[in-house]
Structures are given as structure tokens and as C-alpha cells.
C-alpha positions in Angstrom: 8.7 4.6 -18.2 6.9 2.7 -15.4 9.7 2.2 -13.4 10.5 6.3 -13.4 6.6 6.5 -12.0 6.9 4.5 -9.8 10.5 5.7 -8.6 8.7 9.3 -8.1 6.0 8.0 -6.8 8.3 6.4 -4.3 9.9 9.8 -3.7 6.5 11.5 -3.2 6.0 8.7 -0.2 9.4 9.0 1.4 8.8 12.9 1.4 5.3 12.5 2.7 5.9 10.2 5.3 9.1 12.0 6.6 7.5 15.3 6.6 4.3 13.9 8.3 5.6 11.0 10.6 9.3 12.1 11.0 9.6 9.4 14.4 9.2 6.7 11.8 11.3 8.0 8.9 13.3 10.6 7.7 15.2 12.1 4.4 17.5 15.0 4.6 16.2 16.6 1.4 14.7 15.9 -2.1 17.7 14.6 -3.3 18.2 11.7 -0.4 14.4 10.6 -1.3 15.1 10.0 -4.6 18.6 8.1 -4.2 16.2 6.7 -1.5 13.8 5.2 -3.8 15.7 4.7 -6.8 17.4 2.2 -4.4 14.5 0.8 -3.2 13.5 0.0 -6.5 16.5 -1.4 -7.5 16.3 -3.7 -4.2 13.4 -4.8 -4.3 14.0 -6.0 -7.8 17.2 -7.6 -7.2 17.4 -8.7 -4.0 13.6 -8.7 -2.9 12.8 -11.7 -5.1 15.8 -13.8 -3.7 14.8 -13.2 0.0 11.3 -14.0 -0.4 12.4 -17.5 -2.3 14.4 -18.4 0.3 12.2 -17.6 3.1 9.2 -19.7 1.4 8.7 -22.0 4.1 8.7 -19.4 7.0 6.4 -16.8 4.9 3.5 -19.7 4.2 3.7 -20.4 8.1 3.1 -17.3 9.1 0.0 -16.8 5.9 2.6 -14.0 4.3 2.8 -11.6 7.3 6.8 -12.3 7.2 6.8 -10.9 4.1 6.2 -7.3 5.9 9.3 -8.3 7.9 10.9 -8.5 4.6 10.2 -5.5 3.4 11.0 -4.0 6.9 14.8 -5.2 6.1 14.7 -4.1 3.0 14.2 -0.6 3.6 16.4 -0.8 6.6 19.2 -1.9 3.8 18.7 1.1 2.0 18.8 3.4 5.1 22.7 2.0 5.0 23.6 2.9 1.4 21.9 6.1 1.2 22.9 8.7 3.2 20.7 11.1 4.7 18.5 9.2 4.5 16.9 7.5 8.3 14.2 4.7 9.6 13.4 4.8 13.1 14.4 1.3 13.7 13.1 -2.0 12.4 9.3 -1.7 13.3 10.0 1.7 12.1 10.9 0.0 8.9 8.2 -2.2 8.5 5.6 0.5 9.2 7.6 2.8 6.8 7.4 -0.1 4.0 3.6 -0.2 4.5 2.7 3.5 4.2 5.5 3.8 1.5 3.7 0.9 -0.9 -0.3 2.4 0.6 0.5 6.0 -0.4 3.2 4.9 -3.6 0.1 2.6 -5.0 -2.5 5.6 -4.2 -0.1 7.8 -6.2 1.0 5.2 -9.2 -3.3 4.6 -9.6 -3.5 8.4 -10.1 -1.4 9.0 -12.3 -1.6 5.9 -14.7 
């Protein structure tokens, strides 16, 4: 159950953020922000943990800021599996990663 909240409250974000600041991202209806997140979610639980091993060294160096870089990539992976679904480049990424975990957190506290 958890991981269906926070897959809609992933959904919510990707909606809200295209609809709001569609330069930075966008999803070509409800059903490519939901393949969007459930992808997401299933990235950053597979492939999110292996990235951030391997890139120990370079995150402590940089006090953890790479780790937004990470989750830049990461979303940019899932613009190319999901389609219809779009991120303004890499910084486009990045910021889309923030606001998606700021307003996915925001929604997940709400409604747990």
C-alpha cells in the first residue's frame, strides 16, 4: 500500500508540475504520469541504489549535491521509456526531481 501512495502521489507531482511549469516538464495525459511514476518508482528502487553506491566517492566530495545530479539522470531515464512523457533537458531534470520529491513528500505527509 505505501508504494501505490506514493506512486499517486508521484502522479499528482508530474501533473502539477507539467501543468504549472510546462518549460521544465511535460506529460501527455493522465495516463503518461502514471506509467511516468510507476517508473520512477521502480527506478529509483532498482537502479537508484546501485548509482548512488557506485558514485560514493564523488557524492561525499561534493557533501551529497551529486546526488541531485543523480536523480536528474534518473528522471531523464524515464523520459526515454515512457512515452509522452518529456523533461526539458538535464537541468530540467534535476529541477523536475526536486519539485517532484518537495510536492510528492508534501502530498505523501497529507495523506498518511
Amino acid at each position: 500500500m505505501p508504494f501505490l501512495v506514493r506512486m499517486g502521489a508521484n502522479a499528482i507531482a508530474i501533473l502539477l508540475i507539467a501543468y504549472l511549469l510546462p518549460a521544465v516538464m511535460r506529460a501527455d495525459g493522465y495516463m503518461a504520469a502514471i506509467a511516468a511514476a510507476f517508473v520512477l518508482g521502480l527506478v529509483n528502487a532498482i537502479v537508484r541504489p546501485i548509482l548512488v553506491l557506485l558514485t560514493l566517492p564523488v557524492t561525499v566530495f561534493t557533501l551529497g549535491f551529486f546526488l541531485f545530479a543523480i536523480n536528474g539522470f534518473l528522471l531523464w531515464l524515464v523520459t526515454a521509456v515512457v512515452p509522452g512523457f518529456h523533461v526539458g533537458g538535464f537541468w530540467g531534470a534535476v529541477a523536475g526531481s526536486v519539485l517532484i520529491s518537495v510536492i510528492s513528500w508534501v502530498l505523501t505527509r497529507v495523506v498518511a
